[in-house]
Every structure is written in C-alpha cells, then in structure tokens.
C-alpha positions in Angstrom: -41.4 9.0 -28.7 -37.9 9.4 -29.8 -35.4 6.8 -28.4 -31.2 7.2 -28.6 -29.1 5.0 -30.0 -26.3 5.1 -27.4 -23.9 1.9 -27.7 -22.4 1.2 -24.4 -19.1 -0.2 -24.7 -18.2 -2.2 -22.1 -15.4 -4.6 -22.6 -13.0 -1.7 -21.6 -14.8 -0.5 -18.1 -14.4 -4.0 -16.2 -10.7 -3.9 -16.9 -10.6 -0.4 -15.6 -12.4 -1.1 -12.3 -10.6 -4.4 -11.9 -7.1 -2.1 -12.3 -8.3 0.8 -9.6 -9.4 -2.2 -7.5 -6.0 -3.7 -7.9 -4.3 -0.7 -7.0 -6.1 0.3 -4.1 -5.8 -3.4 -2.9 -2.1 -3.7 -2.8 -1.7 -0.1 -1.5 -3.7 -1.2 1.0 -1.4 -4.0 1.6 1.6 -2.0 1.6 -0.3 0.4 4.1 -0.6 -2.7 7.1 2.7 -4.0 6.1 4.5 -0.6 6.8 2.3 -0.6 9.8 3.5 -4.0 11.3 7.4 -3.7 10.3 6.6 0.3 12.6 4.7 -1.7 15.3 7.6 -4.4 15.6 10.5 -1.8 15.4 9.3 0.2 17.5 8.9 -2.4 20.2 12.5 -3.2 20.2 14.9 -1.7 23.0 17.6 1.2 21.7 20.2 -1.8 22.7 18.3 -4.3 20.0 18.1 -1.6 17.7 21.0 -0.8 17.6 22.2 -4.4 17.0 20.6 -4.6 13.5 22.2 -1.1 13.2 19.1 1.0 13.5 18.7 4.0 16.1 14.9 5.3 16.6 15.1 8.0 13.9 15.3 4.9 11.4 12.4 3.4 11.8 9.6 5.3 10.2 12.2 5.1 7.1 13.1 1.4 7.3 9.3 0.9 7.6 8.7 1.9 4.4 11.7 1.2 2.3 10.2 -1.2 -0.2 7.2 1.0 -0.8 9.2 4.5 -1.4 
C-alpha cells in the first residue's frame, strides 16, 4: 500500500474564504441599500423630487452613487 505525503496548508484558505465571504457580504449590503434609496425615490411626487433637485431620470443614478 503506498500512501502520499501531501501537506495541506491551511493557514492561508480560511483567510481566503473569510475575504470572498466579506465581499459577497457587503455587496450584498450595497445591493438592498441601492434598492431602498430606488424604492423611497421613487415614491416621491415629480413636485418632491424636484425640490431636492432630482427629476425621475435621476433616480436609478442617485441610487447608486456611493457604490459606482
């Protein structure tokens, strides 16, 4: 019977995982927050809107400002 010696090394793979995790955490964040700030905006009335000096064609773009 012939057995491998195959070291696993695996002080680097939890800080991998823990980094996609991470990043698919806060995108997922970013995601509902860009969702809400649509949902609210859109809510508004063109004459609300347009007193915080937004027309319609701004939302999706004010939406996700931070995240662009």
């Amino acid at each position: 019977m012939t057995s491998y010696a195959n070291p696993i090394h695996t002080s680097y793979a939890p800080a991998r995982h823990t980094s996609v995790l991470r990043t698919i955490y806060r995108a997922a964040l970013n995601w509902r927050d860009v969702r809400e700030t649509r949902k609210v905006l859109s809510r508004l009335t063109d004459r609300e809107l347009n007193d915080i000096g937004l027309d319609r064609s701004q939302i999706d773009d004010v939406a996700q400002f931070p995240y662009r």
